[in-house]
C-alpha positions as CSV (number, residue, x, y, z in Angstrom):
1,X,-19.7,-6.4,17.7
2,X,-19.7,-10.0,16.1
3,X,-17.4,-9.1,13.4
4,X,-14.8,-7.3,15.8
5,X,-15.0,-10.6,18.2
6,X,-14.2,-12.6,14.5
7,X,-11.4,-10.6,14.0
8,X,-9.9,-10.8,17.5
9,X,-10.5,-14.3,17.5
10,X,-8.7,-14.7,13.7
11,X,-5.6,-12.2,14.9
12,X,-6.0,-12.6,19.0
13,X,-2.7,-9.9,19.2
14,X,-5.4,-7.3,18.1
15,X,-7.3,-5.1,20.4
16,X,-10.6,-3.5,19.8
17,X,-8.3,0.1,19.2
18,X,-6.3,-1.8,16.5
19,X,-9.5,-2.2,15.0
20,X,-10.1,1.2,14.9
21,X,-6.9,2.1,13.4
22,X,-6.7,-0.2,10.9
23,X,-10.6,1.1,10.0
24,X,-9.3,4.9,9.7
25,X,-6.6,3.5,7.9
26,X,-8.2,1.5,5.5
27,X,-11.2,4.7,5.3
28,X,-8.0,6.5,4.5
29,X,-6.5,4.9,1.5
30,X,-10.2,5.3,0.0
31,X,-10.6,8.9,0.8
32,X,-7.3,10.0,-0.7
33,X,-7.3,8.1,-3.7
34,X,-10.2,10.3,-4.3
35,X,-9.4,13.1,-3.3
36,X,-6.0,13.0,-5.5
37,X,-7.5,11.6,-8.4
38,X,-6.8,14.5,-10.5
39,X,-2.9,13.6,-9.8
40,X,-2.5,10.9,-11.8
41,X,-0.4,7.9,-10.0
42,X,0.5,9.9,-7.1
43,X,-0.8,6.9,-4.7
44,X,-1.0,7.8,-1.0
45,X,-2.7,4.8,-1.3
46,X,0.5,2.4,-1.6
47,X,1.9,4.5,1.5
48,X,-0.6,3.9,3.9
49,X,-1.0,0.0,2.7
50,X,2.5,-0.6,3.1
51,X,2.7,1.1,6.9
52,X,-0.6,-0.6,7.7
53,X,1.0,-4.4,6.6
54,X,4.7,-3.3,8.8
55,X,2.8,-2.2,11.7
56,X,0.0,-5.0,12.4
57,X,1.8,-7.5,10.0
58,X,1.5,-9.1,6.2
59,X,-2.3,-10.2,6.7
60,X,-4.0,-7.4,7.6
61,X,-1.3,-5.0,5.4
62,X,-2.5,-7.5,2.5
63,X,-6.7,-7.4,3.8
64,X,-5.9,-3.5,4.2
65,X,-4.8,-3.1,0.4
66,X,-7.9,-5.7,-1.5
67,X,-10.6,-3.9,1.0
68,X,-9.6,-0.3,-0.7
69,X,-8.8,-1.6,-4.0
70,X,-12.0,-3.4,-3.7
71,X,-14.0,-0.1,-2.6
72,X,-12.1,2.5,-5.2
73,X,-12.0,0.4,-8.3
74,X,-15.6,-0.6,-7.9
75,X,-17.2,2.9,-7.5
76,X,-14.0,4.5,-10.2
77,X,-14.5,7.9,-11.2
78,X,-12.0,6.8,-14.4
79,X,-14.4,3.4,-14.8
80,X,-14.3,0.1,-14.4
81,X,-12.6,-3.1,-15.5
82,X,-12.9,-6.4,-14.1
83,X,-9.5,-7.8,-15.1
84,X,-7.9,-4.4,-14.0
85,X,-9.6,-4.3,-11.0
86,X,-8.5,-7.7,-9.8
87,X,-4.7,-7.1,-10.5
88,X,-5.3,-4.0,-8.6
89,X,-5.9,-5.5,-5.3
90,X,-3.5,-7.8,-6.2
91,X,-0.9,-5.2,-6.8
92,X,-2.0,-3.6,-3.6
93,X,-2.2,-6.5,-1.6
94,X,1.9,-7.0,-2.6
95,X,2.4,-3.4,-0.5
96,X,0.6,-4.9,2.4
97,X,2.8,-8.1,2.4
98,X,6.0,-6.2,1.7
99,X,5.6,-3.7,4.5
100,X,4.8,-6.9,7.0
101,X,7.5,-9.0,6.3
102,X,9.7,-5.6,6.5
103,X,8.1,-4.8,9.5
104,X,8.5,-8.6,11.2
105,X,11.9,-8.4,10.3
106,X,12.6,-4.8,12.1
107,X,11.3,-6.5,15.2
108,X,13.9,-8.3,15.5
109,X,15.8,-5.1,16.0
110,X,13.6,-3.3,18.5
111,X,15.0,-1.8,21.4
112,X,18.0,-0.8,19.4
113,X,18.5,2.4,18.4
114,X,17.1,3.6,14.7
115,X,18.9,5.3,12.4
116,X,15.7,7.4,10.7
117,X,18.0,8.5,7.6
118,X,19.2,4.8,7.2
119,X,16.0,3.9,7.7
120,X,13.6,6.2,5.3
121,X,16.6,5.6,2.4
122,X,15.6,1.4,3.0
123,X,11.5,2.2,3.0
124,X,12.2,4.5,0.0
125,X,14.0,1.5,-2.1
126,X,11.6,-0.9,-0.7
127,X,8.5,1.4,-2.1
128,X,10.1,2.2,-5.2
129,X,10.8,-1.8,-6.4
130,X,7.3,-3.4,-5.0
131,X,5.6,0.0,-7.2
132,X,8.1,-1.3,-10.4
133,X,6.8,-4.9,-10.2
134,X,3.1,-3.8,-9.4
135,X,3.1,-1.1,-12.7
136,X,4.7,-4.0,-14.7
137,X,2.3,-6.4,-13.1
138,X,-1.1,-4.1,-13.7
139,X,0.5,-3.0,-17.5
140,X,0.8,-7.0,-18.2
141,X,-2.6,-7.5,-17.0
142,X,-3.7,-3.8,-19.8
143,X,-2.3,-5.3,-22.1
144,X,-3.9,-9.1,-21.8
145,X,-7.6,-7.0,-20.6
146,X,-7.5,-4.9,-23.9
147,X,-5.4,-7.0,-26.4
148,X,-2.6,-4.7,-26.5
149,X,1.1,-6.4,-27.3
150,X,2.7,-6.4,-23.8
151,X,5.6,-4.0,-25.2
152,X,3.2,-1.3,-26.4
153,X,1.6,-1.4,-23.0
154,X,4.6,-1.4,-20.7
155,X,6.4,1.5,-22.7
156,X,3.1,3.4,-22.9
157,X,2.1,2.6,-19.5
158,X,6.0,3.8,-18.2
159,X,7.4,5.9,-21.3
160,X,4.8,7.9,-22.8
161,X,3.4,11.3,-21.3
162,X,1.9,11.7,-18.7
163,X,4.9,8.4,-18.1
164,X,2.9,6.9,-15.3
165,X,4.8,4.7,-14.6
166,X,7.6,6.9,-13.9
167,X,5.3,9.4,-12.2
168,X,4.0,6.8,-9.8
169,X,7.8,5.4,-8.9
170,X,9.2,8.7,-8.6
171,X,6.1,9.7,-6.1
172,X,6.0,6.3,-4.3
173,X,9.8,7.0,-3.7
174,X,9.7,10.4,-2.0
175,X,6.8,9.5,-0.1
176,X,7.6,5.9,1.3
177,X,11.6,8.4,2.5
178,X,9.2,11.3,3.9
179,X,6.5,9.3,5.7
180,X,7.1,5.3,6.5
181,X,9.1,6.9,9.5
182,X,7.1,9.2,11.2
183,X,3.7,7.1,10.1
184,X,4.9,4.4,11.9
185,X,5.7,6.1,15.0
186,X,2.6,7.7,15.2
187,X,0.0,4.2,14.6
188,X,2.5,3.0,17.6
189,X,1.5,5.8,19.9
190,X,-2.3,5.6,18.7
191,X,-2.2,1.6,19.4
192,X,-1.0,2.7,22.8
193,X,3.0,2.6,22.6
194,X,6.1,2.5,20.5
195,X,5.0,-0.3,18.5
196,X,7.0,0.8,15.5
């Protein structure tokens, strides 16, 4: 009970079912990633980061992204690494911060009507150049971590079967068009409206 009056105290717009969501949604990004982890870079992960950070905004998208990085990569089935780990949560935190400034900016739009196409092609693009910078960001970080020239590890990391990096974009990209929309729609009517 402390910790929930913290957090409403820290963001006073959120109510004690906020809470609740954002803990499913956070549980969430956890329980996929290991349930998926025999598909490499197919991040459900990034999805449900970025919707958490456009509907309840850029600080508890951001918090949303370290607390599962912070869970997954500490108890990693495929091990861990501290410097890896770090620009993990970092890279996630980026979805989180992304998807609120995207989502504070569609506020200023509400009421009007939504053109879901329009709108899943934008999310799409969106997901598809924060998941560029945070491969090049995480292969930079390889590459430092492991002493591997920065070339070697972005082409491996992006080029090379299974191309990850290509894997994860192409993923992220279909996902963020299929699901940003309706995702956001339903957290809106579970907080208790159309927030979205």
């Amino acid at each position: 009970m402390r910790a929930e009056r913290r957090m409403l105290i820290l963001f006073p717009k959120l109510t004690a079912r906020d809470l609740c969501v954002i803990a499913v949604l956070t549980a969430l990004c956890v329980g996929v990633s290991y349930a998926l982890i025999g598909l490499p870079n197919v991040n459900v992960m990034d999805l449900v980061v970025f919707v958490t950070g456009f509907v309840f905004g850029a600080p508890i998208g951001v918090a949303t992204g370290v607390l599962a990085w912070f869970v997954y990569g500490t108890i990693n089935p495929l091990g861990f690494n501290v410097p890896i780990w770090l620009a993990t949560m970092a890279g996630e935190a980026a979805f989180g911060a992304v998807g609120g400034v995207l989502g504070r900016m569609s506020c200023q739009y509400a009421g009007k009507p939504v053109n879901a196409f329009r709108f899943s092609c934008e999310m799409a693009l969106w997901g598809l150049i924060v998941t560029i910078i945070y491969d090049l960001f995480t292969n930079l970080v390889y590459a430092y971590a492991f002493q591997v020239p920065v070339v070697a590890a972005i082409v491996a990391g992006w080029f090379l079967p299974p191309w990850f990096g290509i894997l994860h974009g192409v993923s992220n990209l279909l996902l963020f068009f299929s699901a940003v929309y309706p995702l956001t729609k339903a957290i809106g009517t579970l907080r208790g409206g159309d927030k979205a």
